[in-house]
FINU-462199 format. One record per residue: residue in one letter; x, y, z of N, C-alpha, C in turn. Coordinates in nm, 3 decimals, always signed. Example, Ala and Ser with C-alpha at 12.3 -4.5 7.8 and 13.67 -1.06 7.14 Angstrom:
2
('A' (+1.319 -0.569 +0.780) (+1.230 -0.450 +0.780) (+1.320 -0.330 +0.780))
('S' (+1.285 -0.225 +0.708) (+1.367 -0.106 +0.714) (+1.290 +0.003 +0.787))
***
This chain:
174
('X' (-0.975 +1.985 -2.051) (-1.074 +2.066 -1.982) (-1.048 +2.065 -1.832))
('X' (-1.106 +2.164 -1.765) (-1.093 +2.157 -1.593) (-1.132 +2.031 -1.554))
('X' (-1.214 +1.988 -1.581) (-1.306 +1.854 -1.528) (-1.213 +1.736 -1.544))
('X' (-1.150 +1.736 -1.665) (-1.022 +1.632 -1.727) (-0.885 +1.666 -1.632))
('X' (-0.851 +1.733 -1.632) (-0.746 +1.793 -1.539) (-0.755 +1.764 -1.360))
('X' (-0.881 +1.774 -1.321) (-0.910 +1.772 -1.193) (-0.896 +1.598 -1.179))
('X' (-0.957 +1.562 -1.244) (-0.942 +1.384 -1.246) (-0.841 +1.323 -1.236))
('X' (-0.740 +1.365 -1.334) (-0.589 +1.380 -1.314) (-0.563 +1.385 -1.221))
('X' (-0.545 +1.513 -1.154) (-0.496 +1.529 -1.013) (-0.576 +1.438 -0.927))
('X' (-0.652 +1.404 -0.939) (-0.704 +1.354 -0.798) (-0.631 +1.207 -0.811))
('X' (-0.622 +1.119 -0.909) (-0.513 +1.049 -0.938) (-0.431 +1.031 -0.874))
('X' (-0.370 +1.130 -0.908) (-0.268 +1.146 -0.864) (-0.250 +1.142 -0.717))
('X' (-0.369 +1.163 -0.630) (-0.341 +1.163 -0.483) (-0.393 +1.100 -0.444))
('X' (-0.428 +0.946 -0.508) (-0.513 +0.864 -0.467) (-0.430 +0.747 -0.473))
('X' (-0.476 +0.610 -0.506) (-0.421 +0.504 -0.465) (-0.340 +0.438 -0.620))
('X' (-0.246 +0.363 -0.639) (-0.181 +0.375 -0.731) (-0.125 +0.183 -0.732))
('X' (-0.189 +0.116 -0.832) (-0.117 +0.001 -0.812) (-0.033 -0.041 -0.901))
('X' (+0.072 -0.117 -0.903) (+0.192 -0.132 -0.991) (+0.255 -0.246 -1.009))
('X' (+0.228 -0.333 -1.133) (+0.270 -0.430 -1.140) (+0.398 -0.476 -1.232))
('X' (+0.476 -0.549 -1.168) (+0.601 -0.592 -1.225) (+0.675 -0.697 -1.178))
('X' (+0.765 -0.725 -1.239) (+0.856 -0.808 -1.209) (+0.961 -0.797 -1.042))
('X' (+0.998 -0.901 -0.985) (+1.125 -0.858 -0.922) (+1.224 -0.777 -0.982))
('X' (+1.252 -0.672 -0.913) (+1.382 -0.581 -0.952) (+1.354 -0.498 -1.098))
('X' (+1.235 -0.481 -1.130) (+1.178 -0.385 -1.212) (+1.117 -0.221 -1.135))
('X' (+1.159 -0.221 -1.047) (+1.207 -0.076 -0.965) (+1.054 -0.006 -0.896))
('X' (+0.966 -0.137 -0.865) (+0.834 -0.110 -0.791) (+0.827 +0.012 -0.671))
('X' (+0.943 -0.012 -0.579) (+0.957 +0.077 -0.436) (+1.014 +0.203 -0.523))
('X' (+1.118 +0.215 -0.597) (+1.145 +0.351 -0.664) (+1.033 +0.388 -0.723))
('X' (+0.978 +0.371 -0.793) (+0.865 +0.436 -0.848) (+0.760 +0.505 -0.750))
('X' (+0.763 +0.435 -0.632) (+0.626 +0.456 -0.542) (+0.723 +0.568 -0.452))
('X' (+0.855 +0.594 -0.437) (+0.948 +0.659 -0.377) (+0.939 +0.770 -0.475))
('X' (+0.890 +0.783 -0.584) (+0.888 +0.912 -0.697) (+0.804 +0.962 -0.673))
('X' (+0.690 +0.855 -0.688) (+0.525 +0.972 -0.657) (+0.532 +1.007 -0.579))
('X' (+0.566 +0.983 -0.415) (+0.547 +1.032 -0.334) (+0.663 +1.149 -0.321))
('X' (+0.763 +1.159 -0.355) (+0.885 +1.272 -0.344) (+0.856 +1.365 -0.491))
('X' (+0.732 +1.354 -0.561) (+0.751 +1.395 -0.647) (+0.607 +1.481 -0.672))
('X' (+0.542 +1.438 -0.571) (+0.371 +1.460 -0.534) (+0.324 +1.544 -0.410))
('X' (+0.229 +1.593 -0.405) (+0.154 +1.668 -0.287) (+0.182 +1.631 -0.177))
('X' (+0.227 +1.498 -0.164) (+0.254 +1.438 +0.001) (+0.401 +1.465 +0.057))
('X' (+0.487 +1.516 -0.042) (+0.638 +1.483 -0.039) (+0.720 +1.523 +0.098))
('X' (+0.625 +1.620 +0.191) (+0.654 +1.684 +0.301) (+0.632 +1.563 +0.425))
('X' (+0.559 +1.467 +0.395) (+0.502 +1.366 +0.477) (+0.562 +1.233 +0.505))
('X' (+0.551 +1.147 +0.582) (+0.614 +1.001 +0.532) (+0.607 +0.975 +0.459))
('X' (+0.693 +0.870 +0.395) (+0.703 +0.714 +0.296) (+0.774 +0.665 +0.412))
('X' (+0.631 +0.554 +0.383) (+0.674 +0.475 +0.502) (+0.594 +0.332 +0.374))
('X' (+0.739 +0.190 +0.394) (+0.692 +0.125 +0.297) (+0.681 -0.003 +0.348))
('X' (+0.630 -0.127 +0.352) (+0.613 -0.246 +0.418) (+0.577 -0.344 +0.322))
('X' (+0.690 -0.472 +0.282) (+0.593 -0.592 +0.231) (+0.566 -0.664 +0.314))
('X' (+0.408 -0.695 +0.256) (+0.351 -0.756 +0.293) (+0.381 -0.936 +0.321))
('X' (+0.475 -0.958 +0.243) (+0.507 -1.131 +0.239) (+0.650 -1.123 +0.352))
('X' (+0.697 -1.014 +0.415) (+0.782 -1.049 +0.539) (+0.745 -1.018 +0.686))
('X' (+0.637 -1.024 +0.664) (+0.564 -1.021 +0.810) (+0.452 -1.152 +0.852))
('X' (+0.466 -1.193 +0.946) (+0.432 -1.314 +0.986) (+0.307 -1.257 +0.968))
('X' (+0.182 -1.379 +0.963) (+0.064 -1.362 +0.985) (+0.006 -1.335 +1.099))
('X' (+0.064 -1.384 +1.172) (+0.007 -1.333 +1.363) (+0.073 -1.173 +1.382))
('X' (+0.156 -1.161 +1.325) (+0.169 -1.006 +1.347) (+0.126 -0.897 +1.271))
('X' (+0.064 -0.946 +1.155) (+0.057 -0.865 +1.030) (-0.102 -0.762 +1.105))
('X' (-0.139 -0.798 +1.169) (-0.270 -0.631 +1.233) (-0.189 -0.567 +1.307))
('X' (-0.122 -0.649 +1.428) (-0.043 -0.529 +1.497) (+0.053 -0.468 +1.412))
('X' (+0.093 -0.493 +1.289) (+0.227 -0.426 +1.216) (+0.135 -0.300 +1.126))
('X' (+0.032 -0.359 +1.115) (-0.064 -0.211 +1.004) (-0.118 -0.154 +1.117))
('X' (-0.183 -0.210 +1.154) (-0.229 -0.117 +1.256) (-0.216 -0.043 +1.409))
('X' (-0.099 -0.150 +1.448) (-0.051 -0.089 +1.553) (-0.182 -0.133 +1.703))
('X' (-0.124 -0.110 +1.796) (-0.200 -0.200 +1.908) (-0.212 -0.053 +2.019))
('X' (-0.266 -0.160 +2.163) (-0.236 -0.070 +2.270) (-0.188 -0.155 +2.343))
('X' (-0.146 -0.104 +2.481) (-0.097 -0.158 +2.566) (-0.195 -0.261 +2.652))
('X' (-0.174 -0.430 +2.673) (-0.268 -0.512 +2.653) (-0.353 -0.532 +2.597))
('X' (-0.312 -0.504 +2.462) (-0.403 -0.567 +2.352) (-0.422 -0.714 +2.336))
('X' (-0.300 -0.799 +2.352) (-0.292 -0.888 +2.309) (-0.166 -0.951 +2.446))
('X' (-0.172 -1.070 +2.480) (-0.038 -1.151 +2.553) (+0.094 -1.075 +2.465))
('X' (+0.191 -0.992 +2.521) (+0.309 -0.936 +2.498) (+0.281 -0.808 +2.446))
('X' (+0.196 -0.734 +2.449) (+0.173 -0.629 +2.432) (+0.163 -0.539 +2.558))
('X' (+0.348 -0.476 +2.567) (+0.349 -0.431 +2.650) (+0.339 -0.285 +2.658))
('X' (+0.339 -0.217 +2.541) (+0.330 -0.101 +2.528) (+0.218 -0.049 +2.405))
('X' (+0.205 +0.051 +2.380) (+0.168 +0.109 +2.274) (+0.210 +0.124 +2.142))
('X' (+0.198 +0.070 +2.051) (+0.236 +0.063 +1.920) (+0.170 +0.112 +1.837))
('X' (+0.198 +0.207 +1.719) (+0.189 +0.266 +1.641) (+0.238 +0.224 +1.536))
('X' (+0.124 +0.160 +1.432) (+0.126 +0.056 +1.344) (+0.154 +0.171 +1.157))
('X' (+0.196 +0.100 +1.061) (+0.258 +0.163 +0.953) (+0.168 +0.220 +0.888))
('X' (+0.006 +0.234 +0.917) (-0.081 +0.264 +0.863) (-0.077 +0.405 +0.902))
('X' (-0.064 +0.446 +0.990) (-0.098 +0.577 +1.083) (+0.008 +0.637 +1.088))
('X' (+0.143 +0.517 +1.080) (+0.259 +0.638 +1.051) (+0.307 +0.699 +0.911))
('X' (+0.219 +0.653 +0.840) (+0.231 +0.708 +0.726) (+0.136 +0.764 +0.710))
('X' (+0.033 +0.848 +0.814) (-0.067 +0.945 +0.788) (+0.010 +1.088 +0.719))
('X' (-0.043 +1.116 +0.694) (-0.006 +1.306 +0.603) (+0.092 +1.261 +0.470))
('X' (+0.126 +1.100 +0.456) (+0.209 +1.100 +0.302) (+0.180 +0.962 +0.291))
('X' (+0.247 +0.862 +0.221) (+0.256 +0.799 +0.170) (+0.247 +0.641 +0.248))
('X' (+0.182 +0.534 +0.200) (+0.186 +0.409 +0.261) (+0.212 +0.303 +0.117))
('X' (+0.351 +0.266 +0.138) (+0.387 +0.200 +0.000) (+0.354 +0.007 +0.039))
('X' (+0.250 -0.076 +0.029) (+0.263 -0.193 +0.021) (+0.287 -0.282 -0.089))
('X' (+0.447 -0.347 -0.072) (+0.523 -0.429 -0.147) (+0.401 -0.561 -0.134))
('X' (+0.431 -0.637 -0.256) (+0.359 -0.727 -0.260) (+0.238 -0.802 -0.159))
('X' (+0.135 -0.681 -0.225) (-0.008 -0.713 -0.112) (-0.055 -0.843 -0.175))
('X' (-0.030 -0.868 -0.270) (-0.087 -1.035 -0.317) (-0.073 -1.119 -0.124))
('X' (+0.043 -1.158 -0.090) (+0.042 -1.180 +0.015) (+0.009 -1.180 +0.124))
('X' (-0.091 -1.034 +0.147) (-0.190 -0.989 +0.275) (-0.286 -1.097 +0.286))
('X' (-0.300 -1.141 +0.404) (-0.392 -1.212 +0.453) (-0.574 -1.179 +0.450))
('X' (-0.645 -1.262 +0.408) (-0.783 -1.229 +0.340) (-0.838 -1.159 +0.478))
('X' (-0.795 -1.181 +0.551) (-0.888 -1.121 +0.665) (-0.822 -0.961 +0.741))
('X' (-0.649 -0.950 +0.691) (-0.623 -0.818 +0.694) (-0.656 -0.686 +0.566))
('X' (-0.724 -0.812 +0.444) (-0.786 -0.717 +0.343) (-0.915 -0.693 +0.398))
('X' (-0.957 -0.753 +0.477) (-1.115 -0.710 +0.513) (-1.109 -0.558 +0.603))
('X' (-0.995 -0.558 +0.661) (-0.932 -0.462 +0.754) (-0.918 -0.304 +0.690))
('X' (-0.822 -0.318 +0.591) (-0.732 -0.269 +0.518) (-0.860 -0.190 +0.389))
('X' (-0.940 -0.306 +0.389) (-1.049 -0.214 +0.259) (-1.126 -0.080 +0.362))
('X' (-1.156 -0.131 +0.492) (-1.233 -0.048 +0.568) (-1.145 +0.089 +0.573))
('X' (-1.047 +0.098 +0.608) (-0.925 +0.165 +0.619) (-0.960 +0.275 +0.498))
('X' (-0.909 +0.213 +0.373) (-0.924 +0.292 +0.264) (-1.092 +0.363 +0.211))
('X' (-1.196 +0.293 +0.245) (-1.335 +0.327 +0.276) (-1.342 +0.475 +0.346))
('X' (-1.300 +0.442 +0.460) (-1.347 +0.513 +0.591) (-1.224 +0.633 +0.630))
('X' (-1.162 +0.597 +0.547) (-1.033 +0.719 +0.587) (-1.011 +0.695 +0.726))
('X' (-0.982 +0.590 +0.849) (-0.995 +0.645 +0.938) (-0.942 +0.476 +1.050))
('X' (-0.941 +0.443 +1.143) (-0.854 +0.302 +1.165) (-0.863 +0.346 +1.348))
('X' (-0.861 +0.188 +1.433) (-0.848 +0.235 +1.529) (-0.757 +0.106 +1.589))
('X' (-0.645 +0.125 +1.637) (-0.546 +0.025 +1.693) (-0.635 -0.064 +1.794))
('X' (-0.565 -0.208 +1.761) (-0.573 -0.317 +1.821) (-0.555 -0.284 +2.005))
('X' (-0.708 -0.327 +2.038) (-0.741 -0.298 +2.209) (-0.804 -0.133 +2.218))
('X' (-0.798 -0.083 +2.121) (-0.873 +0.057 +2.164) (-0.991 +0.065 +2.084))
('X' (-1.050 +0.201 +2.123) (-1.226 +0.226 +2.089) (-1.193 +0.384 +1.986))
('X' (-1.090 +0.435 +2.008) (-1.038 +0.570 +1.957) (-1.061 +0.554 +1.809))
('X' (-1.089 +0.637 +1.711) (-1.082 +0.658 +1.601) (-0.971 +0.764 +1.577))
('X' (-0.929 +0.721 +1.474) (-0.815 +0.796 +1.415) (-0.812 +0.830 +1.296))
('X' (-0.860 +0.927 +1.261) (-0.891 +0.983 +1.098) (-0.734 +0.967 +1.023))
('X' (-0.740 +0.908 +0.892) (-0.648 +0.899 +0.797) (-0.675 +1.017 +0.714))
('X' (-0.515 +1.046 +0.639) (-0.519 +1.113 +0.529) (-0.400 +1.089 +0.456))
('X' (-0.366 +0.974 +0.399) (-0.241 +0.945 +0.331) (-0.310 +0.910 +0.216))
('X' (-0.167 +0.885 +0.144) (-0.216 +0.779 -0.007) (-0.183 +0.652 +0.008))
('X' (-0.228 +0.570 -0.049) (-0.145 +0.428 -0.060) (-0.120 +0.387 -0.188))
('X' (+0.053 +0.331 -0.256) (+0.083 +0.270 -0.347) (+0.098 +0.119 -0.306))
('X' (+0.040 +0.079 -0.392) (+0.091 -0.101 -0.377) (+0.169 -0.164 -0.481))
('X' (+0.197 -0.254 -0.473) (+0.303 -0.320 -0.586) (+0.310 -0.463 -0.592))
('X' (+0.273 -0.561 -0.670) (+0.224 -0.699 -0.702) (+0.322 -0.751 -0.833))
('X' (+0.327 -0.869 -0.804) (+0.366 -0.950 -0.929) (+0.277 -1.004 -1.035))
('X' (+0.202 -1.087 -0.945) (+0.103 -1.170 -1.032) (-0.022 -1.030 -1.044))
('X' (-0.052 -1.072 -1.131) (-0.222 -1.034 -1.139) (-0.333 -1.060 -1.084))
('X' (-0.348 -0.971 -0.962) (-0.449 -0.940 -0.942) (-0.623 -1.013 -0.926))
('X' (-0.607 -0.956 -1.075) (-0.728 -1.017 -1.128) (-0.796 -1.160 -1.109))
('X' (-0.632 -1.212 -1.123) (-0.637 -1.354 -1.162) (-0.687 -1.446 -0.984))
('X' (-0.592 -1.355 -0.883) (-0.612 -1.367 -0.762) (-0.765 -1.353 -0.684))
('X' (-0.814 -1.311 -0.767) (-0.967 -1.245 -0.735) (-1.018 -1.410 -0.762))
('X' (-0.981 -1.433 -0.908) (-1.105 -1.558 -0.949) (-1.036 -1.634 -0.899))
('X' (-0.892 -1.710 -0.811) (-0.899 -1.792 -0.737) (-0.936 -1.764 -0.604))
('X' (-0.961 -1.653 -0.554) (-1.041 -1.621 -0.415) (-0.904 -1.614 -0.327))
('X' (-0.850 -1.573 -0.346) (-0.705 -1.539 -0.283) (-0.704 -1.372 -0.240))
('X' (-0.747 -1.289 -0.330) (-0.772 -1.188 -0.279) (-0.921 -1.100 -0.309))
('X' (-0.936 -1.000 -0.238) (-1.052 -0.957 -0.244) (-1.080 -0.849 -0.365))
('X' (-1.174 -0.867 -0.423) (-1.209 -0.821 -0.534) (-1.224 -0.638 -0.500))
('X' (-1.318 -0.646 -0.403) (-1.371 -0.502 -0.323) (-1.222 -0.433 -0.313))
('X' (-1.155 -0.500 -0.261) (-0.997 -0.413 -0.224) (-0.939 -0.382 -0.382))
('X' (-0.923 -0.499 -0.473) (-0.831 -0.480 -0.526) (-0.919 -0.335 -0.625))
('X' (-1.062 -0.328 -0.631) (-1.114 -0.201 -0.680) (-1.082 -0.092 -0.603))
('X' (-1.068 -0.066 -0.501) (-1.009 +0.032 -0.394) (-0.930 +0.069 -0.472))
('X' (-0.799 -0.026 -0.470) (-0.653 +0.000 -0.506) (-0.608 +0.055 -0.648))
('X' (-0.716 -0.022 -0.750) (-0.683 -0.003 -0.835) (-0.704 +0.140 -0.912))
('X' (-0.712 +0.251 -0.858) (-0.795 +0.369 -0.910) (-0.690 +0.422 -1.009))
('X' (-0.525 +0.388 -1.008) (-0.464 +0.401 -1.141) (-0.329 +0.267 -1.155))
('X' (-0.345 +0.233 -1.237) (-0.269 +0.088 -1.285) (-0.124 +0.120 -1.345))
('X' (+0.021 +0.114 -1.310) (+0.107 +0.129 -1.379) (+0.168 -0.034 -1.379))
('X' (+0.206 -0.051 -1.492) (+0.262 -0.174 -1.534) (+0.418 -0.137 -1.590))
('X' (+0.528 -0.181 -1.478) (+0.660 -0.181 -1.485) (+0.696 -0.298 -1.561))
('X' (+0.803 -0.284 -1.675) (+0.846 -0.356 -1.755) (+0.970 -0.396 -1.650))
('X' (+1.045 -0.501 -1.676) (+1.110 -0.618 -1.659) (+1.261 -0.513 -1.695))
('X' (+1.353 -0.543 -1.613) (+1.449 -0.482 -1.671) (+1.531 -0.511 -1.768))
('X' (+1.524 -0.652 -1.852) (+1.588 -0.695 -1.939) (+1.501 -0.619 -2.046))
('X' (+1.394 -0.551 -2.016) (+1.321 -0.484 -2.116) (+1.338 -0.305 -2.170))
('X' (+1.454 -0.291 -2.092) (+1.496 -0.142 -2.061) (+1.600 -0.158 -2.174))
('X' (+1.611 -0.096 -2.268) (+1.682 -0.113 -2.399) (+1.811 -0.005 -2.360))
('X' (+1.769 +0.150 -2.279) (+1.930 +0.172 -2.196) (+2.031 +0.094 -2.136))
('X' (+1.955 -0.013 -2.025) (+2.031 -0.085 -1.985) (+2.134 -0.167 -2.038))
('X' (+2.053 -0.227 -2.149) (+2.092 -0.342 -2.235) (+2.229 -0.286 -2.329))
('X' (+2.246 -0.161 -2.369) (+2.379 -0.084 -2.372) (+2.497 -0.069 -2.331))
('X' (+2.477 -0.103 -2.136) (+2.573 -0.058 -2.051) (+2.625 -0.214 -2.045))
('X' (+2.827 -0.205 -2.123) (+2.858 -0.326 -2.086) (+2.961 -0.277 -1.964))
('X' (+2.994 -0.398 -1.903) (+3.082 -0.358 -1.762) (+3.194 -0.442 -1.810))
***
């Protein structure tokens, strides 16, 4: 029906989380929807979350101003905003810091973010894919991550199989 169909799509342009293994093809997949989806004209712009220090991890999403902070000498334009009009792929958000999910839920709430040292609002309009190992869930009931976010995120669930689980692969001898 239209109503079934519309849901679909909106899905589809909404937030997308994906769980798998190492090297079960998390960033390709999130590199499909977005080259393969409404945004495809826009960034993919992709960031894990577990290679960014914790003291940098607001100025890296969100980007700063000039004296925001001791060494903030310029204006920065953080991965959140540069991936406005397409895609924001976060590699293993298990790793985000509880207090950049407090950040990061507002973000996805509010459509909208304002860099570290300024008062400016900046309306969003991207999607965000994320991509995790562990579960989630499980992260919630040890208080590791935020429950509120991971409902944000979760508005469609793909679960990537393991590549020893790819029965093509398992074919190809070298």
């Amino acid at each position: 029906t239209r109503k079934e169909s519309s849901a679909a799509s909106d899905v589809y342009k909404r937030q997308v989380l994906m769980r798998g293994e190492t090297g079960s093809g998390k960033e390709l997949v999130a590199r499909c929807l977005h080259d393969f989806g409404p945004r495809a004209k826009g960034p993919f712009v992709a960031l894990n979350c577990a290679a960014i220090p914790e003291n940098l991890f607001e100025s890296e999403l969100f980007g700063h101003e000039s004296g925001a902070f001791t060494g903030a000498q310029g204006k920065r334009i953080g991965k959140i905003e540069h991936a406005n009009g397409g895609t924001l792929f976060l590699d293993e958000i298990e790793s985000m810091p509880l207090g950049q999910q407090v950040k990061l839920l507002r973000v996805l709430q509010e459509r909208q973010l304002e860099r570290l040292g300024s008062n400016q609002v900046i309306s969003l309009d991207l999607r965000v894919v994320t991509a995790t190992k562990p579960d989630l869930h499980e992260r919630v009931r040890e208080g590791t991550f935020r429950q509120d976010l991971l409902y944000r995120l979760n508005v469609a669930e793909l679960q990537l199989p393991a590549l020893r689980e790819h029965r093509e692969l398992s074919l190809i001898h070298i």
